[in-house]
N, C-alpha and C positions, 0 to 999 in steps of 0.2 A: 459318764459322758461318752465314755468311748465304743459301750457297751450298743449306747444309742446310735452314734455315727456309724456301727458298724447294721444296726438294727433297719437304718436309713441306705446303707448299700446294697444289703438284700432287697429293699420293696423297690426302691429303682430296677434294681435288674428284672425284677418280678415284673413291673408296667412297663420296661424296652422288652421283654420276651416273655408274653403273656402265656404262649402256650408251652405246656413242658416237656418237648421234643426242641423247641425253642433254649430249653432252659438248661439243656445236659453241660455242653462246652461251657456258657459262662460259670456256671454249678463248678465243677470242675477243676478250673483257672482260679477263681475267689478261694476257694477249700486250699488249694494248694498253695497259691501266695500267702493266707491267711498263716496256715501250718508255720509255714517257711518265718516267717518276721514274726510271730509267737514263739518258734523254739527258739533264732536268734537273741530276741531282746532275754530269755529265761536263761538261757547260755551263757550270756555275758555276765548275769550276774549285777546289772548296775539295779537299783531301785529309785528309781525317780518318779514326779508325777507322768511324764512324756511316759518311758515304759510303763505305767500301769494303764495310762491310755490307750498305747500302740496295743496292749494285751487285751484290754474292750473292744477297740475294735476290728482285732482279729476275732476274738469271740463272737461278734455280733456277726460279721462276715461270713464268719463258718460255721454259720448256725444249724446246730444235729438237728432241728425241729423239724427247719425246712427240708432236709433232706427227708426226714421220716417223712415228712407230707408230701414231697413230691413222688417219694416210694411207693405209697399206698396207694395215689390218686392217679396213676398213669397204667395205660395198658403194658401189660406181659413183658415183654421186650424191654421197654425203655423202662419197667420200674427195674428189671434185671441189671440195667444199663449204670444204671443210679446208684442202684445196690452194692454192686462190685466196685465200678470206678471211682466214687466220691468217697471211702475209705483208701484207694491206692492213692488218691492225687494226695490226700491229707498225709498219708505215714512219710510220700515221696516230699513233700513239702518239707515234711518236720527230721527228716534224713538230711536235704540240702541245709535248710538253716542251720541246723549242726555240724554239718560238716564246714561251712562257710564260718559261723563262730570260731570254731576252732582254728580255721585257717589264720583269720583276722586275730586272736589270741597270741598266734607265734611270731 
């Protein structure tokens, strides 16, 4: 279910910013909050239905697919763009929610 809601925030974004110079920034923001509330909820440690949800739908959100297709399908530049930035926003995501777990832990 959450796999899907998150499968349903990608295609929204896809049809508010249809072209993919359009699509870098929000690309970017979704990967990075996704990371972020994925390595939190894994961090903590709890197992409930809500966390295996909140973990669908970061996976749906920060889906490697679309990125591989937006990589391919875009001129020079912006697939470069893609390339680099949507692994740094993902690791920088998955850094804060770790460190914010932890915080919240002590």
């Amino acid at each position: 279910m959450g796999g899907t809601a998150g499968a349903l925030v990608r295609y929204a974004m896809a049809t508010t910013w249809p072209k993919p110079q359009d699509m870098l920034i929000p690309t970017l923001i979704a990967v990075g909050v996704a990371f972020f509330f994925a390595a939190y909820v894994l961090a903590t440690g709890l197992r409930t239905s809500l966390h295996y949800l909140i973990l669908g739908l970061c996976g749906g959100v920060a889906s490697l697919s679309a990125w591989a297709v937006l990589t391919i399908s875009t001129p020079m530049r912006l697939s470069l763009a893609f390339l680099t930035l949507t692994p740094v926003a993902a690791v920088t995501g998955l850094l804060c929610g770790l460190v914010v777990a932890r915080a919240v832990a002590r």
